[in-house]
Structures are given as C-alpha cells and as structure tokens.
PyMOL Python script that loads the backbone (N, CA, C, O; Angstrom):
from pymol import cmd

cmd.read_pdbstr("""\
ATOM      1  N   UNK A   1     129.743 170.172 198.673  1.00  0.00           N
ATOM      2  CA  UNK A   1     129.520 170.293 200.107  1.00  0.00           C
ATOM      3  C   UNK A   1     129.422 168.899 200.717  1.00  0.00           C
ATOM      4  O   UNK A   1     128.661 168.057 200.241  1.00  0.00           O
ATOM      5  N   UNK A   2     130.226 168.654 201.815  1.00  0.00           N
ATOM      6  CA  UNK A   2     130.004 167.402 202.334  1.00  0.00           C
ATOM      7  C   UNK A   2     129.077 167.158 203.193  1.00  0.00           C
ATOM      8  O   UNK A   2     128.821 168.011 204.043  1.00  0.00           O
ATOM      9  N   UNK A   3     128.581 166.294 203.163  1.00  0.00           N
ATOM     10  CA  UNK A   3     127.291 165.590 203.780  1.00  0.00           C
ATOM     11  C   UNK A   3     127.736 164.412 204.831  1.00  0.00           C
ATOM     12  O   UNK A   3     128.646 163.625 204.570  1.00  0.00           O
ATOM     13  N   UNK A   4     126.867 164.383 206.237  1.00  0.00           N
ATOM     14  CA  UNK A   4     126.996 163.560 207.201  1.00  0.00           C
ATOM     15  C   UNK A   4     125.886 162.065 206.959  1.00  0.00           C
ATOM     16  O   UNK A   4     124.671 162.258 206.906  1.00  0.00           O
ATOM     17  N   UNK A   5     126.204 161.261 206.885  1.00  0.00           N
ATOM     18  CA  UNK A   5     125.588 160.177 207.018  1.00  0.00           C
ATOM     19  C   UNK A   5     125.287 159.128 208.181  1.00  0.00           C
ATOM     20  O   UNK A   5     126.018 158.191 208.506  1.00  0.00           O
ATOM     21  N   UNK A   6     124.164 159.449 208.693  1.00  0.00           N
ATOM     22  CA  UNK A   6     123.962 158.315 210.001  1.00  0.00           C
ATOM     23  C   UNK A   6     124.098 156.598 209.359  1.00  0.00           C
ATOM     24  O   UNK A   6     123.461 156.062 208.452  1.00  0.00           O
ATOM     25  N   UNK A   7     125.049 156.121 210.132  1.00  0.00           N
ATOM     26  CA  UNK A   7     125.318 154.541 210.361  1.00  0.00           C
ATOM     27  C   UNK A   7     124.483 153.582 210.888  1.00  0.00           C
ATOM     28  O   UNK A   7     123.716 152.783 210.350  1.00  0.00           O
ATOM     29  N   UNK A   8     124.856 153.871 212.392  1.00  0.00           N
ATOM     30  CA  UNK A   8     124.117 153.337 213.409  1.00  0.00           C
ATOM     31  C   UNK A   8     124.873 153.545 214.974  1.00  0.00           C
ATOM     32  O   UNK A   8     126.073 153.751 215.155  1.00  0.00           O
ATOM     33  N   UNK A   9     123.959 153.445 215.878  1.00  0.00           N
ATOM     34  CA  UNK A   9     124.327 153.572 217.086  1.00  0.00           C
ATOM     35  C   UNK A   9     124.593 152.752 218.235  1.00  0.00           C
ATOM     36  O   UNK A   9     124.228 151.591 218.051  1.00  0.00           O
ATOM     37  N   UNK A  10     125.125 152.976 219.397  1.00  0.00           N
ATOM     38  CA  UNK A  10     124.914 152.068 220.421  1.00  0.00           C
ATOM     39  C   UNK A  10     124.891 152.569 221.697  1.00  0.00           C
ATOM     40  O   UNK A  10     125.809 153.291 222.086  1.00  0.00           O
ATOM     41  N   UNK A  11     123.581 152.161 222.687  1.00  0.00           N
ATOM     42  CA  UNK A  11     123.352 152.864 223.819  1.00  0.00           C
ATOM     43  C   UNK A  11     124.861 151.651 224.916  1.00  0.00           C
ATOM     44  O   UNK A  11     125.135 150.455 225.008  1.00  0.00           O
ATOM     45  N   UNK A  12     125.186 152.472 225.271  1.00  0.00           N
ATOM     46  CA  UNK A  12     126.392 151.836 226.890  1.00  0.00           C
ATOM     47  C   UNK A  12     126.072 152.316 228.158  1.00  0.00           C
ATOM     48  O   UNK A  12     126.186 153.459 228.602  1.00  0.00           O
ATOM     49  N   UNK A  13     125.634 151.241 228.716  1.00  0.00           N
ATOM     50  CA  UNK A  13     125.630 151.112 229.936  1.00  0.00           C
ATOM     51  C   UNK A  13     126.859 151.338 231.067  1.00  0.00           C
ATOM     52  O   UNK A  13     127.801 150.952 230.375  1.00  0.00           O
ATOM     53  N   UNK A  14     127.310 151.620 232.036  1.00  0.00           N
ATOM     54  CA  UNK A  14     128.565 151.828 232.764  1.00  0.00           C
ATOM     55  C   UNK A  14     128.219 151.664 234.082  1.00  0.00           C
ATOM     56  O   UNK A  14     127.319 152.309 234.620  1.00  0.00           O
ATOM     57  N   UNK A  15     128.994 150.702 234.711  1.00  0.00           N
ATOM     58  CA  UNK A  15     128.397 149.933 235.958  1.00  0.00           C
ATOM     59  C   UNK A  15     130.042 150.167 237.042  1.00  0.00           C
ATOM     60  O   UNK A  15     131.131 150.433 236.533  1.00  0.00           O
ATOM     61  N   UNK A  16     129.883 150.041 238.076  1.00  0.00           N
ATOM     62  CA  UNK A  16     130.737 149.935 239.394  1.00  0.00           C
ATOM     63  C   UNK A  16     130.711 148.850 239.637  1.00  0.00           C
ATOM     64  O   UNK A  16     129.642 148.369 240.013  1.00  0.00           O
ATOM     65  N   UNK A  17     131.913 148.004 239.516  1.00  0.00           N
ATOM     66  CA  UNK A  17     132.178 146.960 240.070  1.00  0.00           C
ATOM     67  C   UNK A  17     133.115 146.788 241.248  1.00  0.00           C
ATOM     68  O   UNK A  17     133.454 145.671 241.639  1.00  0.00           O
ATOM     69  N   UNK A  18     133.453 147.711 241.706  1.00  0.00           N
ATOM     70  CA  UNK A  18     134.717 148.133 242.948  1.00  0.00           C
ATOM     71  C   UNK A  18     135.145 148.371 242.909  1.00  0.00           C
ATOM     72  O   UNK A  18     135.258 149.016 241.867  1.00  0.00           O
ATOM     73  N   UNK A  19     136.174 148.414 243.754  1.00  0.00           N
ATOM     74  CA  UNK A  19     137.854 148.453 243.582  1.00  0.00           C
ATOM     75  C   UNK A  19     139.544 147.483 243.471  1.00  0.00           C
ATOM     76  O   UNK A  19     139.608 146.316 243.858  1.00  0.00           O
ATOM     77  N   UNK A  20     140.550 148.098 242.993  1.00  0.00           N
ATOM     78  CA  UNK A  20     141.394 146.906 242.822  1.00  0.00           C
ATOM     79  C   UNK A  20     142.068 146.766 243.797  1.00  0.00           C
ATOM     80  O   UNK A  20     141.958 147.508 244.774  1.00  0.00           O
ATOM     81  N   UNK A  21     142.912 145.772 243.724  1.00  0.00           N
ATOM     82  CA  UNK A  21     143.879 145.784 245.217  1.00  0.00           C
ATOM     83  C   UNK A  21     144.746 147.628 245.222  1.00  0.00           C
ATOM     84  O   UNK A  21     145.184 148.104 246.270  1.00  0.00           O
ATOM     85  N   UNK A  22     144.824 148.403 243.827  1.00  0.00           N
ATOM     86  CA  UNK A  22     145.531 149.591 243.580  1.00  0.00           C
ATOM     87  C   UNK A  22     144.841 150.660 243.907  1.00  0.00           C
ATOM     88  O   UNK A  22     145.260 151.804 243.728  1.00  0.00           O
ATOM     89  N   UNK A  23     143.577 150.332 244.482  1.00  0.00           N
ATOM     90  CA  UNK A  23     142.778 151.538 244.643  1.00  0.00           C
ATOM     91  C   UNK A  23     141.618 151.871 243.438  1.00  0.00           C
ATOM     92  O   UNK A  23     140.482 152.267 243.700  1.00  0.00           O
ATOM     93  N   UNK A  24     142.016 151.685 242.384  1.00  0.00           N
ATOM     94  CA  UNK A  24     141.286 151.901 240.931  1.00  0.00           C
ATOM     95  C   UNK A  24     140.199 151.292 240.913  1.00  0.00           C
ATOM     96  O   UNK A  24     139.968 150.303 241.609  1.00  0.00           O
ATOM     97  N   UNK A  25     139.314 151.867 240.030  1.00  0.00           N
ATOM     98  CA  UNK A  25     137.440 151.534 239.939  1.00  0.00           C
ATOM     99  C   UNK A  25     137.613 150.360 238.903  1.00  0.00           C
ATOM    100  O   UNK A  25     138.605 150.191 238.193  1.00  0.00           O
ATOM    101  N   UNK A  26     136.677 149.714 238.931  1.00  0.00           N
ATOM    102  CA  UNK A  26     136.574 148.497 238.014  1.00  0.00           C
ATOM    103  C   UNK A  26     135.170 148.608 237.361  1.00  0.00           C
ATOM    104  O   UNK A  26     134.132 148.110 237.795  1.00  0.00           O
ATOM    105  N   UNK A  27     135.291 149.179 236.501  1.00  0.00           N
ATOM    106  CA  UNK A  27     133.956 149.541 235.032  1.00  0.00           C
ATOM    107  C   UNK A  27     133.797 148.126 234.526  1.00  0.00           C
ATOM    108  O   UNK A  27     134.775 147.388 234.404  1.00  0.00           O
ATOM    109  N   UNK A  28     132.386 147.689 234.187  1.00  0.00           N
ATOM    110  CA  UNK A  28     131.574 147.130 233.960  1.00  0.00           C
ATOM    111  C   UNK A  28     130.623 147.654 233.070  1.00  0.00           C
ATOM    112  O   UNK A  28     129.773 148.494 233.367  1.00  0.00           O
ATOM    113  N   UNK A  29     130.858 146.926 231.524  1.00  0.00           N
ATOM    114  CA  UNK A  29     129.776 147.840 230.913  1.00  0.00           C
ATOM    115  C   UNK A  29     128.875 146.762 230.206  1.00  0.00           C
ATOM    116  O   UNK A  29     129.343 145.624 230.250  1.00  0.00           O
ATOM    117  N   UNK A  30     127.575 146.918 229.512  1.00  0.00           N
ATOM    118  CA  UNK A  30     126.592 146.835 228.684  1.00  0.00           C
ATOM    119  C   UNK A  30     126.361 147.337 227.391  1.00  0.00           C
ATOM    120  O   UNK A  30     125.615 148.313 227.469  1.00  0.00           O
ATOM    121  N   UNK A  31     126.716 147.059 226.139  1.00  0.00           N
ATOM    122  CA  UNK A  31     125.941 147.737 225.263  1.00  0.00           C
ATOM    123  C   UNK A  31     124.166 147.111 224.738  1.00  0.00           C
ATOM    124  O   UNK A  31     123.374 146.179 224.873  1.00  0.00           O
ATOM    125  N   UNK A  32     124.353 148.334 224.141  1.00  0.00           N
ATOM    126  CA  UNK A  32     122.676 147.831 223.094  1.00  0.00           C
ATOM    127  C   UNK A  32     123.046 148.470 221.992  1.00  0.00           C
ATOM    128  O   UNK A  32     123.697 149.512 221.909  1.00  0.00           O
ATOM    129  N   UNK A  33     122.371 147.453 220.702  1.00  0.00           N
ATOM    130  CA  UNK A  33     122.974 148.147 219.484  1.00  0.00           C
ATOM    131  C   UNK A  33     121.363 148.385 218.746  1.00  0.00           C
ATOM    132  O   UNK A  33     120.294 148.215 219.332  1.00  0.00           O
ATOM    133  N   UNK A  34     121.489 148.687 217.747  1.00  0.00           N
ATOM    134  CA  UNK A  34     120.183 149.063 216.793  1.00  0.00           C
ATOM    135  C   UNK A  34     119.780 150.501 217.520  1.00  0.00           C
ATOM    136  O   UNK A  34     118.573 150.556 217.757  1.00  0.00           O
ATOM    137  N   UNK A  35     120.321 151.350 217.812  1.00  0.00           N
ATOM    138  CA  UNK A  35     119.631 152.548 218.413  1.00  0.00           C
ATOM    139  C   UNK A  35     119.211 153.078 216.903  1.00  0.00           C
ATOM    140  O   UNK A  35     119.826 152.758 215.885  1.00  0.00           O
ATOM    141  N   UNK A  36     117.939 154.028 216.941  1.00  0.00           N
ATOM    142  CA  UNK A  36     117.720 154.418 215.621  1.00  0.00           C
ATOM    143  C   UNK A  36     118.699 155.806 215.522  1.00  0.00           C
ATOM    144  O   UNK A  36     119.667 155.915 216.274  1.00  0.00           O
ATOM    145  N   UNK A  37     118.400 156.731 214.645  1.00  0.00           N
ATOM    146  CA  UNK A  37     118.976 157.393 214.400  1.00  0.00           C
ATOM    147  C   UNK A  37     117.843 159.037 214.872  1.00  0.00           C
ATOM    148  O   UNK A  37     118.074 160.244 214.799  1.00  0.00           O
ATOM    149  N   UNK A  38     116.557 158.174 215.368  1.00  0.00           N
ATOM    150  CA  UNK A  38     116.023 159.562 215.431  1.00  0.00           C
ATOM    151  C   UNK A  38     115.527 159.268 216.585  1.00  0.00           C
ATOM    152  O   UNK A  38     114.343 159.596 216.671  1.00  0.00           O
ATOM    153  N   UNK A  39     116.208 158.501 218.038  1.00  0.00           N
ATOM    154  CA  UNK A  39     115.816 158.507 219.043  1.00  0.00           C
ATOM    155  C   UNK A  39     116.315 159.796 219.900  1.00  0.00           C
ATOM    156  O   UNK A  39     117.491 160.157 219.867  1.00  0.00           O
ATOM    157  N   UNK A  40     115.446 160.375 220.574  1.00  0.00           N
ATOM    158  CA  UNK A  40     115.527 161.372 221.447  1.00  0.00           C
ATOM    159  C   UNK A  40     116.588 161.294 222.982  1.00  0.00           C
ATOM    160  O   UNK A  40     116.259 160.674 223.993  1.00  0.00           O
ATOM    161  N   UNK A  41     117.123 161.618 222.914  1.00  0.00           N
ATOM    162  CA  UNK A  41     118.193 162.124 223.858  1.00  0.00           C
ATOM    163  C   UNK A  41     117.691 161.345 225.349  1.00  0.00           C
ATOM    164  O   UNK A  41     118.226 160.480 226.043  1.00  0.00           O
ATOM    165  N   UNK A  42     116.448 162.076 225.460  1.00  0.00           N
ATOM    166  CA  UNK A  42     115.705 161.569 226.562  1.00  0.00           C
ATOM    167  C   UNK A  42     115.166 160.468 226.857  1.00  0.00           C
ATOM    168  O   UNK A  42     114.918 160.227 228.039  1.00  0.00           O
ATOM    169  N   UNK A  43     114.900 159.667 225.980  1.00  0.00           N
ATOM    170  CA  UNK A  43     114.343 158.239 225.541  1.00  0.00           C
ATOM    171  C   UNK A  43     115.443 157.365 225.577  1.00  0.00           C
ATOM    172  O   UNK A  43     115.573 156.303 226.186  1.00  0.00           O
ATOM    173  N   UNK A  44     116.246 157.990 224.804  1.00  0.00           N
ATOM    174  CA  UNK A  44     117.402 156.880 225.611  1.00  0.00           C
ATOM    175  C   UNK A  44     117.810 156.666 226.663  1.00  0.00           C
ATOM    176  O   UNK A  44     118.007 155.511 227.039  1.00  0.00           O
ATOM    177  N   UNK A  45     118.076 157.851 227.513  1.00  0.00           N
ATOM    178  CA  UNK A  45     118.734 158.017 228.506  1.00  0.00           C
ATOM    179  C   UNK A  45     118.066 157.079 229.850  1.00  0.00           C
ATOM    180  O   UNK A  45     118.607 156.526 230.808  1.00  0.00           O
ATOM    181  N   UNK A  46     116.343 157.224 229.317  1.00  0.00           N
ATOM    182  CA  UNK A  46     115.024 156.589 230.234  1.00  0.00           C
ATOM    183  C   UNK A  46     115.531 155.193 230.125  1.00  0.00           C
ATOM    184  O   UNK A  46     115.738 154.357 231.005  1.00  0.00           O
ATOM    185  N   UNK A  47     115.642 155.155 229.169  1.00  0.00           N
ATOM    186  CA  UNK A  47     115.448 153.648 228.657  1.00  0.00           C
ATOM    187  C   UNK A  47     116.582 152.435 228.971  1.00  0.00           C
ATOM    188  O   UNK A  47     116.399 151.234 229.169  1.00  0.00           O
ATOM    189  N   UNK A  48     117.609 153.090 228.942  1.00  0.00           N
ATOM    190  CA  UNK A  48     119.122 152.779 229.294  1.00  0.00           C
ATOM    191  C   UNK A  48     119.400 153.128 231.281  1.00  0.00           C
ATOM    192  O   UNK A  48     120.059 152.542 232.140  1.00  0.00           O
ATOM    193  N   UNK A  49     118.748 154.023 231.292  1.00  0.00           N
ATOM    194  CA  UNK A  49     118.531 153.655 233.167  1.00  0.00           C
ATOM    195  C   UNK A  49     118.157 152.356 233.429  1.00  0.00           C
ATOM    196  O   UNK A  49     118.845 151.393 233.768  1.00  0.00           O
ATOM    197  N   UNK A  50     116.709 152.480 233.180  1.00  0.00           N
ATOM    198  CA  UNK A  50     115.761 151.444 233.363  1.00  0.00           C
ATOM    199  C   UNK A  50     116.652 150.053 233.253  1.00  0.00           C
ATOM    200  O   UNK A  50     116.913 149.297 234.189  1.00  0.00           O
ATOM    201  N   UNK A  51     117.006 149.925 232.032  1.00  0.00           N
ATOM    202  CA  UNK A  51     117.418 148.370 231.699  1.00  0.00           C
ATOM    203  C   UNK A  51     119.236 148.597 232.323  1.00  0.00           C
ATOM    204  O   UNK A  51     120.103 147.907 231.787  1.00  0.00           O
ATOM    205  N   UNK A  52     119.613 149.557 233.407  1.00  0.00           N
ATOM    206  CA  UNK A  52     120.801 149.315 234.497  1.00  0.00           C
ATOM    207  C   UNK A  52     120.376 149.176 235.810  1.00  0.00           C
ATOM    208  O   UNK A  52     121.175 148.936 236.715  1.00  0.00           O
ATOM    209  N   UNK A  53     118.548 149.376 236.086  1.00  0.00           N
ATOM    210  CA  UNK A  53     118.086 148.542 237.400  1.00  0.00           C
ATOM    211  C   UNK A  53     118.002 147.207 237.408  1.00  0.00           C
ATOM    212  O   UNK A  53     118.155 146.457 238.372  1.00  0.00           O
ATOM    213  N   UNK A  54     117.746 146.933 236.273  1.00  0.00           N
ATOM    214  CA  UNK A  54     118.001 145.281 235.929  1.00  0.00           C
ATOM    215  C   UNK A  54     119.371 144.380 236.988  1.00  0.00           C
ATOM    216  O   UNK A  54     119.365 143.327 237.626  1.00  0.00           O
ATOM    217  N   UNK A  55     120.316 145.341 236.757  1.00  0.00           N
ATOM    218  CA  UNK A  55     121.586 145.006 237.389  1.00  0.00           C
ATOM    219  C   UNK A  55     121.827 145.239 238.706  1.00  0.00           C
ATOM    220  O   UNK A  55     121.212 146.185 239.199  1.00  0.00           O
ATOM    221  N   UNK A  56     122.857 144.377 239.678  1.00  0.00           N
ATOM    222  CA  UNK A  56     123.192 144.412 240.642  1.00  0.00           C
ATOM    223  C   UNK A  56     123.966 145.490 241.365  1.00  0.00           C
ATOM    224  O   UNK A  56     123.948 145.918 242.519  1.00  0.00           O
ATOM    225  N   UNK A  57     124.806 145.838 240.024  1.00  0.00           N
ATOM    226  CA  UNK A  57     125.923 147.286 240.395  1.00  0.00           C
ATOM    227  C   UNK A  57     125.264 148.451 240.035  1.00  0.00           C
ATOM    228  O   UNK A  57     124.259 148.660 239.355  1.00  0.00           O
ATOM    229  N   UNK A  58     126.241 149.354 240.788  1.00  0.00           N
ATOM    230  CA  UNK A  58     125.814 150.634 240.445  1.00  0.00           C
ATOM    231  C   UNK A  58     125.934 151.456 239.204  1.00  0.00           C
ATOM    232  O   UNK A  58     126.738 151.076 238.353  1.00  0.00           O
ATOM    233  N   UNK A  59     125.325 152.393 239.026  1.00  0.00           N
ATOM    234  CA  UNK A  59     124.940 152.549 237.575  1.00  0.00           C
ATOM    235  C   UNK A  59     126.049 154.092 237.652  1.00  0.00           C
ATOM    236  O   UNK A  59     125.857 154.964 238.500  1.00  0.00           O
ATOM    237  N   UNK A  60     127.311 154.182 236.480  1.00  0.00           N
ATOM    238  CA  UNK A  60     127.799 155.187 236.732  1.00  0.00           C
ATOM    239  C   UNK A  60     127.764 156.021 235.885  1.00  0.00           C
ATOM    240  O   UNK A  60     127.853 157.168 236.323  1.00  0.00           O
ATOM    241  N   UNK A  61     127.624 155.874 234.323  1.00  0.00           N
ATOM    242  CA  UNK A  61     126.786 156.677 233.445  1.00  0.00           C
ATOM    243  C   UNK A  61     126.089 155.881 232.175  1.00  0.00           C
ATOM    244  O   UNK A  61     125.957 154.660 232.255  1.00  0.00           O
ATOM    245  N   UNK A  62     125.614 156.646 230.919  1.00  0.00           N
ATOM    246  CA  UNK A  62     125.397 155.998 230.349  1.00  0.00           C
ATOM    247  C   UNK A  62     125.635 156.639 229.023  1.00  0.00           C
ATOM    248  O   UNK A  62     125.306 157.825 229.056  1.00  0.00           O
ATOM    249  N   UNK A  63     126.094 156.254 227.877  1.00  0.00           N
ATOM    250  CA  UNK A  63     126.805 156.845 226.577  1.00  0.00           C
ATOM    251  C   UNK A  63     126.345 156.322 225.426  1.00  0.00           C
ATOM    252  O   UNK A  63     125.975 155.149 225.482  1.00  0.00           O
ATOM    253  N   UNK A  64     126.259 156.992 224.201  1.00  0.00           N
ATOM    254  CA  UNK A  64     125.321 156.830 223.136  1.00  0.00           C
ATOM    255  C   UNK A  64     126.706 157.163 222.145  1.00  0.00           C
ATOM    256  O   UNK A  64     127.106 158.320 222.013  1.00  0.00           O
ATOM    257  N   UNK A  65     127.304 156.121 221.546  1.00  0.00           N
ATOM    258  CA  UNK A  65     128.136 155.698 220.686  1.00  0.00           C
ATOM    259  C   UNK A  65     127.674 156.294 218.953  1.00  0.00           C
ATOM    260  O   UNK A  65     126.769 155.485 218.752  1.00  0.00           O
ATOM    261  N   UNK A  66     127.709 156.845 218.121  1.00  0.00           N
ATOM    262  CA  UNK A  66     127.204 157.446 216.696  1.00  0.00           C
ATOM    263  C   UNK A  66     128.519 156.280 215.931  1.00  0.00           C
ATOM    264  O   UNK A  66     129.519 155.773 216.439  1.00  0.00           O
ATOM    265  N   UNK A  67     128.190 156.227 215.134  1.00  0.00           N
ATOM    266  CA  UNK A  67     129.179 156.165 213.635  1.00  0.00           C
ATOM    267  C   UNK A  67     128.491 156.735 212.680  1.00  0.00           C
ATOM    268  O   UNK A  67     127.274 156.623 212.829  1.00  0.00           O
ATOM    269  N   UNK A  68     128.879 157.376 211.640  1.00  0.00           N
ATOM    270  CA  UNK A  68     128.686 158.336 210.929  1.00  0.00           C
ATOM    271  C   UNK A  68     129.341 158.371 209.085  1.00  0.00           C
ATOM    272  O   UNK A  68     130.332 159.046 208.803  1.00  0.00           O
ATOM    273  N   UNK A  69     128.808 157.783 208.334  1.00  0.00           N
ATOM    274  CA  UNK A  69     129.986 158.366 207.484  1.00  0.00           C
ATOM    275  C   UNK A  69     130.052 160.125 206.621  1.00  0.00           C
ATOM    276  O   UNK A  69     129.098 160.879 206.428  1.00  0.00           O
ATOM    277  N   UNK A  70     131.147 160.288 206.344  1.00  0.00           N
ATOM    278  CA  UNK A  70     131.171 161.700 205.727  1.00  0.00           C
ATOM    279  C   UNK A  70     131.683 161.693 203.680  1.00  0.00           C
ATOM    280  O   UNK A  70     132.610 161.312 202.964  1.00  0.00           O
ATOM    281  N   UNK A  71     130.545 162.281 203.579  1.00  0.00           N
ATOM    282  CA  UNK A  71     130.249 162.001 201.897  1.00  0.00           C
ATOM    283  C   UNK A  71     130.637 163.355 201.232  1.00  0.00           C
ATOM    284  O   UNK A  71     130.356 164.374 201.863  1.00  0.00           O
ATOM    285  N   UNK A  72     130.984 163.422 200.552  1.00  0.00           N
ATOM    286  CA  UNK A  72     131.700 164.950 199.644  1.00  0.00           C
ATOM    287  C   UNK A  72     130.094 164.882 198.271  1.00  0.00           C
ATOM    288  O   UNK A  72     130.022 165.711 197.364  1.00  0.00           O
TER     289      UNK A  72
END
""", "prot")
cmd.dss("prot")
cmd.show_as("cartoon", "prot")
cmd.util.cbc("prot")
cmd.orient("prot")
C-alpha cells in the first residue's frame, strides 16, 4: 500500500500591482517557506493576511504550496 509523505510547504502571498498597457493584472507575489506540516488551515490563512498588511498592494489571495513524496 502506498504511503504519502509530507516534505514541506510554502505559504504565497498574491498581491495587485495594476494593470498593463494590454489591460492585464500584474501579480506580485511573496512566499514563506518552513510551513509545518500540521499547521491549521486557519492559522495560516490569519497569518499570511496579516503579514500582506505589511504591504502596499492589494492582497488578492493567498496559497499553501505541499510537496509530498509517494512511497509504495
């Protein structure tokens, strides 16, 4: 039976930086790495707001990156 193995993670930040002369949005991002593996959904999400008030732009989401390996 194969088995999932936590790696490590990374919380991303996603910021608004405008627009181009084409009309198109211009993303701006942040990571943070060392997320544990048994942080709560919600704790991140707090936590990763918080440190996008830090910033000047607007905050447009925020994404929690896994790597994983898979073991037989």
């Amino acid at each position: 039976m194969a088995t999932i193995n936590f790696k490590n993670a990374v919380g991303r930040i996603h910021f608004d930086d405008g627009m181009t002369d084409d009309g198109k949005l211009i993303r701006k991002s942040k990571s943070y790495r060392n997320i544990g593996a048994d942080t709560s959904v919600t704790s991140l999400y707090k936590g990763l707001e918080e440190l996008a008030t830090l910033s000047s732009l607007p905050l447009i989401e925020v994404e929690k990156i896994e790597t994983s390996s898979i073991m037989n």
